[in-house]
C-alpha positions as CSV (number, residue, x, y, z in Angstrom):
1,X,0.0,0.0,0.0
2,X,3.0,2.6,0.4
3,X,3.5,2.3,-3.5
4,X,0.3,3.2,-4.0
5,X,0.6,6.6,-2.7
6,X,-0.8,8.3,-6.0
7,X,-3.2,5.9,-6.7
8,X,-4.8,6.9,-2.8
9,X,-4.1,10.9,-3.2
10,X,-5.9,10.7,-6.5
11,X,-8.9,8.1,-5.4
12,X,-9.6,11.1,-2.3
13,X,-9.4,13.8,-5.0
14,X,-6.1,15.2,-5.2
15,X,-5.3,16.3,-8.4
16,X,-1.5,15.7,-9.9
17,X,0.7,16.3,-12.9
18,X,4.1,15.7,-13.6
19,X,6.9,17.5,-13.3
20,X,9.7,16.5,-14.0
21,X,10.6,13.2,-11.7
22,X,7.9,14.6,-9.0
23,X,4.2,14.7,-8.9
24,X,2.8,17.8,-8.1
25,X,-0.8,19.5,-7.2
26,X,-2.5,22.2,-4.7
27,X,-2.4,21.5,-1.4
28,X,-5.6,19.4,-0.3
29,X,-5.5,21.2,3.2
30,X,-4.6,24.9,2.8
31,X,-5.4,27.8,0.2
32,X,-2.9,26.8,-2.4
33,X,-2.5,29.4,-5.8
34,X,0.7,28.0,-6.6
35,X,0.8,24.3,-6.6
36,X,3.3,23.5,-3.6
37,X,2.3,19.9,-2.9
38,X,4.4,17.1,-4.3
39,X,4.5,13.2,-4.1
40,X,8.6,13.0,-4.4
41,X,10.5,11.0,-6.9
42,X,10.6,7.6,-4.2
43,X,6.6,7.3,-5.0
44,X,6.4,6.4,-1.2
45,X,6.0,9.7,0.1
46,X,4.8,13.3,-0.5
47,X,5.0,16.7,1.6
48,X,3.6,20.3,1.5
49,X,6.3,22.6,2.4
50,X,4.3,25.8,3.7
51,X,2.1,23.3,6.1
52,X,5.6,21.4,7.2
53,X,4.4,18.2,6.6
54,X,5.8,15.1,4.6
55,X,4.8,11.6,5.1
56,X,4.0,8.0,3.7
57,X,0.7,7.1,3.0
58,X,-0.6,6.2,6.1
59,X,0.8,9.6,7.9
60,X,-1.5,11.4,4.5
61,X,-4.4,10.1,5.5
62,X,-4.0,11.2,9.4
63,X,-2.7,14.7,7.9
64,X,-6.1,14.5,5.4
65,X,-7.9,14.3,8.4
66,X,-9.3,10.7,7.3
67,X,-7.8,9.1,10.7
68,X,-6.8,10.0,14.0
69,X,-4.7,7.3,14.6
70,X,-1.9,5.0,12.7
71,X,-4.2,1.6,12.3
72,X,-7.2,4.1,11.5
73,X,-5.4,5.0,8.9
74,X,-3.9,1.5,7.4
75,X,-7.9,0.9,7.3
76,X,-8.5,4.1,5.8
77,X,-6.0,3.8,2.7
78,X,-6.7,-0.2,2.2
79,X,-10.5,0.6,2.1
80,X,-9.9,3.8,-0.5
81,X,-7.7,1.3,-2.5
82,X,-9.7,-2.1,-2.2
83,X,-7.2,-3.9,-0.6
84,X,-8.4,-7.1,1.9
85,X,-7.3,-6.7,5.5
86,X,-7.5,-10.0,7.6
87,X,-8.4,-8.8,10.9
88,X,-4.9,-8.7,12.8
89,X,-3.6,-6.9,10.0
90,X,-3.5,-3.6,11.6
91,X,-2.0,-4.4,14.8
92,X,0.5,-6.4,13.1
93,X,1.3,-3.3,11.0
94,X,1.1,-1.0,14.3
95,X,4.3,-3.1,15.7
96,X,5.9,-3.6,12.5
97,X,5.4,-0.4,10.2
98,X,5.6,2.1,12.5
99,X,7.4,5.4,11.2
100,X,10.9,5.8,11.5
101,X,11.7,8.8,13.8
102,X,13.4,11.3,11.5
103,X,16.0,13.5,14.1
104,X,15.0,16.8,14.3
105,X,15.3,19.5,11.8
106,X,17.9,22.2,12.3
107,X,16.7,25.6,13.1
108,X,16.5,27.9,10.2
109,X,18.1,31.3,10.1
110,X,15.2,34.1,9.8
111,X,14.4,34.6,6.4
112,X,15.2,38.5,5.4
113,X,14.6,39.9,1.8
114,X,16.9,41.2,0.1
115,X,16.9,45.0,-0.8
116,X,15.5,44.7,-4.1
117,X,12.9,42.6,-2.8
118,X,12.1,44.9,0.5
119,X,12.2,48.1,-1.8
120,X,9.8,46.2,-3.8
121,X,7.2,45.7,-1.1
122,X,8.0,49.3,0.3
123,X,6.8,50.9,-3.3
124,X,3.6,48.5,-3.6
125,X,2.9,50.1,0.0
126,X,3.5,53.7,-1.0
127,X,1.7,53.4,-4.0
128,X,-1.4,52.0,-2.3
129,X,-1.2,55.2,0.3
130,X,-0.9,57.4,-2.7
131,X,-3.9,55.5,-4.3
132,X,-5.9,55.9,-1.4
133,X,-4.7,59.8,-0.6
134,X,-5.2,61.2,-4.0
135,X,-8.5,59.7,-5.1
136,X,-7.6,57.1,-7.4
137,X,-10.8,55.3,-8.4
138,X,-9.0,52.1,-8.6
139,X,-9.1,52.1,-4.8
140,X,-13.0,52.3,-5.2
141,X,-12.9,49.6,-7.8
142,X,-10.6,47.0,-5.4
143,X,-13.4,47.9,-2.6
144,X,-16.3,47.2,-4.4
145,X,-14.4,43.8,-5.6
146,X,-14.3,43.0,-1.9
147,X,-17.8,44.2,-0.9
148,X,-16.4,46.7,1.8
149,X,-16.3,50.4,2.6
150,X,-13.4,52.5,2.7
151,X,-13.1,52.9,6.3
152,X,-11.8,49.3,6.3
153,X,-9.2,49.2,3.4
154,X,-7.5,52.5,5.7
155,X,-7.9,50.8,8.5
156,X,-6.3,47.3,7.1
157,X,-3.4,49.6,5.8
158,X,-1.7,50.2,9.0
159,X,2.1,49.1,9.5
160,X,3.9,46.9,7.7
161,X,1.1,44.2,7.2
162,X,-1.0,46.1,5.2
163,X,-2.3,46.7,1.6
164,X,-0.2,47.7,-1.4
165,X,-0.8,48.4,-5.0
166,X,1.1,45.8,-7.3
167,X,0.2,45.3,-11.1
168,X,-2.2,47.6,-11.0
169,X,-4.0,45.8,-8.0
170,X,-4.7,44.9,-4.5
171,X,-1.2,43.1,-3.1
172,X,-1.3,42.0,0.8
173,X,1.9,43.4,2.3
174,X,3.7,41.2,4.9
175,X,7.1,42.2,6.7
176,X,8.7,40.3,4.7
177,X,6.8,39.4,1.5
178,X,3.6,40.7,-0.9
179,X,1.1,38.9,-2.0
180,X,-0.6,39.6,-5.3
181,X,-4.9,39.2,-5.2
182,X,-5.5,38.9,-9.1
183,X,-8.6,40.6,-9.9
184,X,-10.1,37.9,-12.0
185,X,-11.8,35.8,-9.6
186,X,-10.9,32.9,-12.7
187,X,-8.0,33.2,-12.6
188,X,-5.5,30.7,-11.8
189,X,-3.7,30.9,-9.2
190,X,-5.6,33.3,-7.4
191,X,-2.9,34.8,-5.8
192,X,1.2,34.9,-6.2
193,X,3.7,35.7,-3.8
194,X,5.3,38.3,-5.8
195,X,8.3,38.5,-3.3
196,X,9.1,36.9,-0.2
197,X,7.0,34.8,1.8
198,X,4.7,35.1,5.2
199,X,7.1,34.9,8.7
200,X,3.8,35.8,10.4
201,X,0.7,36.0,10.3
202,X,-0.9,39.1,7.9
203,X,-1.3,42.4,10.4
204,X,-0.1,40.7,13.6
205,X,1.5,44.0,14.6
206,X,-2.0,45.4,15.0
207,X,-2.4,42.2,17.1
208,X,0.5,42.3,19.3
209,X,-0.3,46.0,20.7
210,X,-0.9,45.8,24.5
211,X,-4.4,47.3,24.7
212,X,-5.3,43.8,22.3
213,X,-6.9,41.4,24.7
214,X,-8.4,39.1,21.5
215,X,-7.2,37.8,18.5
216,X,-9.3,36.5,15.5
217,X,-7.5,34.1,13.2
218,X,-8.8,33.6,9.7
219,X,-8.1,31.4,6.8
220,X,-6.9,33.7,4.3
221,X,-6.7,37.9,4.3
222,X,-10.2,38.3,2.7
223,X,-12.2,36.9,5.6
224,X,-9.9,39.1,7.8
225,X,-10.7,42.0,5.6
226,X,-14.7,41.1,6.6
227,X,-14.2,40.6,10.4
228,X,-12.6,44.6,10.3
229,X,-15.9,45.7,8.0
230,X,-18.1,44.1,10.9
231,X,-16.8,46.2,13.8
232,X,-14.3,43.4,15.1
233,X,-12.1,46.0,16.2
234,X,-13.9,48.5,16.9
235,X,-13.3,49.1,20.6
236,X,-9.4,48.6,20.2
237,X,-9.6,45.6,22.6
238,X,-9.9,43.0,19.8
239,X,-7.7,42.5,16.2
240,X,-8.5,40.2,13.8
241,X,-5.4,38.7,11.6
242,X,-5.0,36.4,9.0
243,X,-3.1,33.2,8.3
244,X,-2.1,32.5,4.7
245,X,-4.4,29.7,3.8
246,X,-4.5,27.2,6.7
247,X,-0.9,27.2,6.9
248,X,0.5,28.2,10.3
249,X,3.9,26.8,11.6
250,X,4.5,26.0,15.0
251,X,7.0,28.9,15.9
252,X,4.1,31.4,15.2
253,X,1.7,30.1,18.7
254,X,4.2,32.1,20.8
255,X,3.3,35.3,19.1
256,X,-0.6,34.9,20.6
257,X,0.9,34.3,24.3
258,X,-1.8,35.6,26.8
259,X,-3.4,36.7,24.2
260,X,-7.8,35.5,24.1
261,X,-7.1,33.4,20.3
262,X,-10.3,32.8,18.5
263,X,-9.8,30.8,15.1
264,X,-12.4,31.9,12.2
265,X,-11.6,28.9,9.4
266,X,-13.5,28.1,7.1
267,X,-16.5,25.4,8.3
268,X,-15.6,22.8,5.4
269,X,-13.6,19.5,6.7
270,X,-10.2,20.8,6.0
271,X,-10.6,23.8,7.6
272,X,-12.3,22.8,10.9
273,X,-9.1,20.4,10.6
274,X,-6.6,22.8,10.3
275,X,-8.7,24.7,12.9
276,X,-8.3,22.0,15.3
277,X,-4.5,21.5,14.6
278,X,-3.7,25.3,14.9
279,X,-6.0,25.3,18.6
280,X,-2.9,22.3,19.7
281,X,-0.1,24.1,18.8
282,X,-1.6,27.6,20.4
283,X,-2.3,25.3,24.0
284,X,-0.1,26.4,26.5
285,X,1.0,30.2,24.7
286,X,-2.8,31.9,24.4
287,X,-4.8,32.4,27.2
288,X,-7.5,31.0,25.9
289,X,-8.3,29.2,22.3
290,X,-11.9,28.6,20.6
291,X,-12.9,27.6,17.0
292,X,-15.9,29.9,15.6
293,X,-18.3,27.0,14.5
294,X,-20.4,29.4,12.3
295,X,-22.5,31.0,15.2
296,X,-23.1,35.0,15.1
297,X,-22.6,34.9,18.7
């Protein structure tokens, strides 16, 4: 069954091409405008790099969500791929094919752009403010694209996590990258990192003010954009940020410490997943942590 890795990722509905010696394809589990998952040359294993995962077959279909546990999933994929288990198969399995404990991954210098890159991001930021300032109807345009008011495109322009102007429209400005929104909603991918790439979450500078009691965490800068047009932060006591998709690495959870987290994913499967991951790693740095379930409480 671990040779049978694409025949499983494509019988749950991940779609692949190749490329080269590598299988490639969107990410099942976050937003994913450029295809960054990959079933690697071996055929036995396959890995997202912005969610830090890789794995064989079996640790897929725990990472999918499909199983919680490692015999949950040995049922899961030989059920998905019509493959007769006796009944002590899976114990047998559990002592036998247990994953190899990989040592652990040296820590990474922090990523920096370079000054083309950061000068780059700067001008997409200036030009938004000059956009915005002098009356440019494009600004207008990008609103009504969103459905929101003015009021909330200033307000999502503060700091360094803000809003910039890139090909002629909306980019998300991180610290240390810009994302590009591409205005037709067809288009494919949606958005590009045109530089850089997210170290935190987007406006988490707004978040980590001391007068910010509350955090709300969405799945992508859009919803984040709708939580400000509701009032969220209206009162100064609350912020609402925005992961990049349902990626979040574990160094960000001490960024929310003491801080009230409430996550806003989306209400599918794979996003009350990643939901439910992201509430694990913030145990023990937020003061608190709930998952928004689609009330309007």
């Amino acid at each position: 069954m671990r040779h049978r890795l694409p025949d499983y990722l494509a019988a749950v509905g991940v779609e692949l091409r190749r490329n080269g010696t590598r299988l490639v394809g969107r990410c099942p589990v976050h937003e994913d405008g450029n295809p960054s998952f990959a079933v690697f040359p071996n055929g036995t294993s396959c890995g997202c790099y912005p969610c830090d995962f890789s794995g064989d077959v079996f640790a897929t279909a725990v990472w999918l969500g499909r199983a919680s546990t490692f015999p949950e999933a040995v049922a899961d994929v030989a059920a998905v791929l019509g493959v007769y288990l006796p009944d002590s198969t899976a114990g047998t399995a559990t002592r036998h094919a247990t994953p190899p404990q990989r040592p652990a991954k040296a820590p990474e210098p922090p990523f920096v752009l370079c000054d083309g890159d950061r000068a780059q991001v700067d001008a997409a930021r200036l030009a938004w403010a000059d956009a915005f300032d002098g009356g440019n109807p494009i600004v207008d345009q990008i609103a009504a694209s969103l459905g929101l008011d003015r009021e909330t495109l200033r307000r999502a322009a503060w700091g360094t996590s803000g809003l910039g102007l890139a090909n002629g429209w909306l980019a998300y400005a991180y610290p240390q990258g810009l994302k590009w929104r591409n205005p037709d909603p067809q288009a494919k991918p949606r958005f590009v990192w045109l530089v850089g790439r997210a170290t935190a979450p987007w406006r988490m500078e707004w978040a980590a003010k001391r007068e910010v009691g509350t955090v709300y965490l969405t799945e992508g800068e859009s919803d984040c954009l709708a939580l400000i047009a509701a009032g969220i932060e209206a009162d100064g006591t609350a912020a609402a940020v925005a992961s990049p998709g349902t990626s979040f690495p574990q160094a960000w959870a001490a960024m929310y410490t003491g801080k009230r987290t409430v996550l806003c994913f989306d209400l599918d499967p794979p996003g009350q997943a990643a939901a439910a991951k992201v509430a694990a790693l913030l145990a023990g740095h937020a003061a608190s942590v709930s998952i928004w379930k689609g009330d309007c409480q």
